[in-house]
C-alpha positions as CSV (number, residue, x, y, z in Angstrom):
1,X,0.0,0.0,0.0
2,X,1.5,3.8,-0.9
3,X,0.8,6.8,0.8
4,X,-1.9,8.0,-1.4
5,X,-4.2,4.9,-0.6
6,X,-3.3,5.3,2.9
7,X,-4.4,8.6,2.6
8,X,-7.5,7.6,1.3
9,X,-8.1,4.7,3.6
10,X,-7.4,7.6,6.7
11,X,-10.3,9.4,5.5
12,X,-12.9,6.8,5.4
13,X,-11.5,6.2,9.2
14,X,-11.9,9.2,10.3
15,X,-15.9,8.8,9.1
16,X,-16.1,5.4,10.5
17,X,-16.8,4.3,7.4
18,X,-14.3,1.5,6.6
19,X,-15.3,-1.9,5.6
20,X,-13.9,-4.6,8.1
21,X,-11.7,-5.5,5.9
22,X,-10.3,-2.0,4.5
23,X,-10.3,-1.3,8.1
24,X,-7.7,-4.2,9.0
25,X,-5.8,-3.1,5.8
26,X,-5.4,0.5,7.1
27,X,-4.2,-0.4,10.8
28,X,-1.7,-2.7,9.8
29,X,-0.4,-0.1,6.8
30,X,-0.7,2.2,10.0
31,X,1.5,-0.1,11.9
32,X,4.2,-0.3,9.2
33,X,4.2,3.0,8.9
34,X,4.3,5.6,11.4
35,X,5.6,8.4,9.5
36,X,2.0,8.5,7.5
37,X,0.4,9.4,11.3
38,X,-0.2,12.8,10.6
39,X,-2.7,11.9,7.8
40,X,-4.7,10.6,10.6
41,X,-4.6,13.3,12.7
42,X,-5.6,15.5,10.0
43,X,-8.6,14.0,8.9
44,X,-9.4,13.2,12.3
45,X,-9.3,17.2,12.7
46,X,-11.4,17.4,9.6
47,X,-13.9,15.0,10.8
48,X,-13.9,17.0,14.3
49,X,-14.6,20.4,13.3
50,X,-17.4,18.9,10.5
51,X,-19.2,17.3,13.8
52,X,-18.7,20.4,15.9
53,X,-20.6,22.5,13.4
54,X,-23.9,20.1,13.6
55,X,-26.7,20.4,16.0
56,X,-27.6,17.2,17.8
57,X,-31.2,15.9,16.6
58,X,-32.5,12.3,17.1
59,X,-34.1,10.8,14.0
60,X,-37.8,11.0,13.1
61,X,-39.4,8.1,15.1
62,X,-41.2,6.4,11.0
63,X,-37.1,6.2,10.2
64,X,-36.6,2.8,10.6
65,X,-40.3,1.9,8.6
66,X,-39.6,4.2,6.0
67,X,-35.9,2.4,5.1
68,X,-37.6,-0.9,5.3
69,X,-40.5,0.2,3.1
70,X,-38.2,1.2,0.6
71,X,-35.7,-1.8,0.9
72,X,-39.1,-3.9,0.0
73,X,-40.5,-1.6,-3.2
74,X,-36.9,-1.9,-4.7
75,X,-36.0,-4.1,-7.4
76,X,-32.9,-5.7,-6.8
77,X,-30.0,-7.3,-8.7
78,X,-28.9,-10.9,-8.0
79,X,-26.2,-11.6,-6.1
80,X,-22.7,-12.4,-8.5
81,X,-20.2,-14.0,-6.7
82,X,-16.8,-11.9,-7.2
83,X,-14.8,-15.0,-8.0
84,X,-17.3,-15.7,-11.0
85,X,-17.3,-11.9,-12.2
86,X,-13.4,-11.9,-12.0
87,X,-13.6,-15.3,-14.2
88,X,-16.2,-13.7,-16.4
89,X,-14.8,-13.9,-20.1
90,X,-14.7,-10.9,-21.9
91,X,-17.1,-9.5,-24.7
92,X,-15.3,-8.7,-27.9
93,X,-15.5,-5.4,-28.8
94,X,-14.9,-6.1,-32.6
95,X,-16.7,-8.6,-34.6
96,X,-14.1,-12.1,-35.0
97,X,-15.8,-12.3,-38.4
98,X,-14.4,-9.1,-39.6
99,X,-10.6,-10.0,-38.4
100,X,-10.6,-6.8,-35.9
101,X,-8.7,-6.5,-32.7
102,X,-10.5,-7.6,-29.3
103,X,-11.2,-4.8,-26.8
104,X,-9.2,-5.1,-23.2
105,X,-10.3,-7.5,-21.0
106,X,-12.2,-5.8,-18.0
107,X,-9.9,-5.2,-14.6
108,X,-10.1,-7.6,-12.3
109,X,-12.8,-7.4,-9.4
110,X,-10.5,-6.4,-6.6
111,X,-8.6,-4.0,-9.4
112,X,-12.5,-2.0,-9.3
113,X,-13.3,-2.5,-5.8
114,X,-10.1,-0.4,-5.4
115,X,-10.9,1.8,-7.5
116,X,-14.5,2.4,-6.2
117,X,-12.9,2.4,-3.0
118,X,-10.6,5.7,-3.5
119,X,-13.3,7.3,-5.4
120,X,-15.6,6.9,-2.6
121,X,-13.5,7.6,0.4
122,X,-11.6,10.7,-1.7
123,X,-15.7,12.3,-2.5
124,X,-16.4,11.7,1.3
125,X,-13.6,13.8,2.5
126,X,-14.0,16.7,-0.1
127,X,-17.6,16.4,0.9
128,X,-16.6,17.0,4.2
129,X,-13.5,19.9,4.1
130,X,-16.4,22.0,1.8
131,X,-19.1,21.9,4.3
132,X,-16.4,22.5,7.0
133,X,-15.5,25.6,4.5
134,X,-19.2,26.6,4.0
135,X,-20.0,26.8,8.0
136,X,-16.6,28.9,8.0
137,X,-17.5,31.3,5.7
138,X,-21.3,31.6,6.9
139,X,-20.1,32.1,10.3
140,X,-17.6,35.0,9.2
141,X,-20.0,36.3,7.2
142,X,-22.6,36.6,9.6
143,X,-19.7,38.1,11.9
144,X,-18.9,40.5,10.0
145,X,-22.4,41.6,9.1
146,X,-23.1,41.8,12.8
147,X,-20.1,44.0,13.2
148,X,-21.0,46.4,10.1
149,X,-24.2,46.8,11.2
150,X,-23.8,47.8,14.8
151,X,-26.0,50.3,16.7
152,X,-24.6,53.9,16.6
153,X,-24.4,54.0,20.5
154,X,-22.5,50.5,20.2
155,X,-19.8,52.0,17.8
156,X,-19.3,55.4,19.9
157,X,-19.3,53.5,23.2
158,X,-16.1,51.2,21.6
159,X,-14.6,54.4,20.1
160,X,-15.1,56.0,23.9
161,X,-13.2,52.9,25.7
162,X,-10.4,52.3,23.2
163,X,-9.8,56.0,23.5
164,X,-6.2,56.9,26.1
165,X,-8.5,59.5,28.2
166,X,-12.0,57.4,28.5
167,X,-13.5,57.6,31.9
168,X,-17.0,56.4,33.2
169,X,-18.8,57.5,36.3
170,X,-22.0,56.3,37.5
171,X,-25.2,58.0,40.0
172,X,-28.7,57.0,40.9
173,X,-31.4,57.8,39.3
174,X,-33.9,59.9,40.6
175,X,-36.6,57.5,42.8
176,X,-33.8,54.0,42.1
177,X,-31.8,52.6,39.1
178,X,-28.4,54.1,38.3
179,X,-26.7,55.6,35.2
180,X,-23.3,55.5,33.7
181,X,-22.2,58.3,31.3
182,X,-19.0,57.4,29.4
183,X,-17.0,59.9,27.4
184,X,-13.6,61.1,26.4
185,X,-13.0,64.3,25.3
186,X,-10.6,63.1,22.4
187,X,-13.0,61.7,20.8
188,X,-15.9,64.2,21.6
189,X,-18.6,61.5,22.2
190,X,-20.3,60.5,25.3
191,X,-22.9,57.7,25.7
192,X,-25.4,57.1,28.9
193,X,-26.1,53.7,29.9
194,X,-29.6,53.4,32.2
195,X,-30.8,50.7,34.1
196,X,-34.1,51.4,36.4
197,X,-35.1,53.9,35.0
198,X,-38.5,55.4,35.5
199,X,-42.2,54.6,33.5
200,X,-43.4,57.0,31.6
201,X,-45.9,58.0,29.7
202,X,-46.3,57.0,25.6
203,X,-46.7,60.9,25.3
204,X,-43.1,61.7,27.0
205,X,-39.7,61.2,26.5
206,X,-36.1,60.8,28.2
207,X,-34.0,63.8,26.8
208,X,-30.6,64.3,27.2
209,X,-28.7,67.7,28.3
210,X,-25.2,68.9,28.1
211,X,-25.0,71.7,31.4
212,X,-22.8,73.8,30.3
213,X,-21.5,77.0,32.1
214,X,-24.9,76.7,33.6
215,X,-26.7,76.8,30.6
216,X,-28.7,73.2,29.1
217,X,-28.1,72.1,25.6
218,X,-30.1,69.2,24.4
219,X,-28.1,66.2,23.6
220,X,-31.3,64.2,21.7
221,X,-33.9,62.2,23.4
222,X,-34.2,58.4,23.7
223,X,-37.0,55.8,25.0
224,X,-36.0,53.0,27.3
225,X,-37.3,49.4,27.4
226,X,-37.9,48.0,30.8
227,X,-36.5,50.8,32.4
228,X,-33.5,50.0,30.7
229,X,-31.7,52.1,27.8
230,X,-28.0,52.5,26.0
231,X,-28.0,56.4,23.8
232,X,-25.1,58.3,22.3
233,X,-25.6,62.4,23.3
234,X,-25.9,64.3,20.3
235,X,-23.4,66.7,19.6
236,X,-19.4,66.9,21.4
237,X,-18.4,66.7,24.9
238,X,-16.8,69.4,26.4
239,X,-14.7,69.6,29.8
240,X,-16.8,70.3,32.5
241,X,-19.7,69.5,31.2
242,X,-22.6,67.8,33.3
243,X,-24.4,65.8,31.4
244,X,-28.3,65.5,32.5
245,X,-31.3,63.8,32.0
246,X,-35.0,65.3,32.2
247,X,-38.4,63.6,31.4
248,X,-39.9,66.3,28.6
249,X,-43.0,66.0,26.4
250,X,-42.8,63.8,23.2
251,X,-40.1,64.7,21.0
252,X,-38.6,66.6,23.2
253,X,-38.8,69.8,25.0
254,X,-40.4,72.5,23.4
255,X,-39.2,75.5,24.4
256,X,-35.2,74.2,24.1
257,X,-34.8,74.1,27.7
258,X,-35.3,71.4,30.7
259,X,-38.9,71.8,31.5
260,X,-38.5,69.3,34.6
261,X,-36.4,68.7,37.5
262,X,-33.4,66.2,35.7
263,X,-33.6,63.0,37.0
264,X,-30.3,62.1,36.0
265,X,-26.8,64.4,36.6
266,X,-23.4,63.5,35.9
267,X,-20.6,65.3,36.7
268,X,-17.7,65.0,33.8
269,X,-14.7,67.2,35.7
């Protein structure tokens, strides 16, 4: 046996799917050979990461009646005995009559079953490495459309801790809950993070506030869900800013200025 059945014979191991007796021929080529050991491994890998890729699921409960059912409706060939089909004489591919060469007499049984053999265990292994290659690429596909499509208020809060001067700080809430404004002035952004935060009304809305020098500048307004809420301020942190929180009318406050008592105030200096 050379490398390249060896080869072949690995990947039908690594399946499970030798016949006894290609199995018997691959462990005592594996014997004879231990230099050919990391073909094992390999497909052994291969086989790994194919099964780590499937969900378990037990087999529909009509399995077994369904084979049989189909075993019974289909026609089947009689048995030839491989001795008699090696033994076969051949069939003359030109007439005698007309003094033309004979064709090639077929290959010997075991001369196909080897044959069939490589072809089967080498489509079995490709079959394999491409859907290991297919769940790769989906996966990093569907990674990297999850990253392109991130949430504004995701994106600014990574820019915000990868930044050298990103700080956080953290207060109650008005009534329980706390809130955690990060920033860094670098960058310019800043981004609340709420948890407990009051119900309100479908006609009102959380806004946002920069307190600047004393005066308020609206940062945006944002809902929660659950009392719960992650928004990017609109517009550029500055130093010293506070940044506040009021509950306003839908949309936001109408006359540009906090209408309410903030229920949220951060110190940023």
């Amino acid at each position: 046996m050379d490398e390249e059945e060896f080869a072949q014979l690995a990947a039908g191991a690594a399946l499970n799917a030798l016949s006894p007796a290609d199995r018997e021929a691959f462990e005592a080529a594996r014997r004879r050979h231990p230099e050919w050991e990391g073909l094992v491994d390999a497909d052994a890998a291969t086989a790994a990461a194919l099964a780590d890729t499937v969900a378990e699921a037990s087999p529909p409960l009509t399995l077994r009646s369904t084979l049989l059912a189909q075993i019974a409706t289909t026609p089947q060939l009689p048995a030839m005995d491989a001795s008699a089909a090696a033994a076969a004489e051949p069939v003359a591919a030109w007439s005698e009559s007309r003094d033309e060469p004979a064709a090639e007499p077929p290959p010997a049984t075991a001369v196909i079953q080897a044959a069939s053999r490589r072809r089967w265990t080498r489509g079995i292994l490709g079959l394999a490495a491409s859907l290991v290659l297919l769940v790769a690429l989906g996966l990093g596909a569907a990674m990297l459309n999850d990253y392109v499509n991130r949430p504004p208020e995701v994106v600014a809060l990574q820019q915000i801790e990868d930044a050298p001067d990103a700080q956080s700080a953290t207060v109650e809430v008005t009534d329980g809950g706390t809130a955690t404004a990060h920033w860094s002035e670098s960058v310019g952004k800043a981004v609340l993070v709420s948890q407990g935060l009051p119900q309100i009304a479908d006609d009102e809305s959380f806004e946002l506030w920069f307190v600047r020098d004393g005066t308020a500048v609206s940062a945006g307004t944002f809902d929660s869900t659950d009392g719960e809420a992650t928004a990017v301020l609109d517009g550029s942190v500055e130093p010293g800013d506070v940044i506040a929180v009021t509950i306003e009318p839908q949309g936001g406050s109408p006359t540009g200025e906090p209408s309410t008592e903030p229920i949220v105030k951060i110190p940023t200096a």
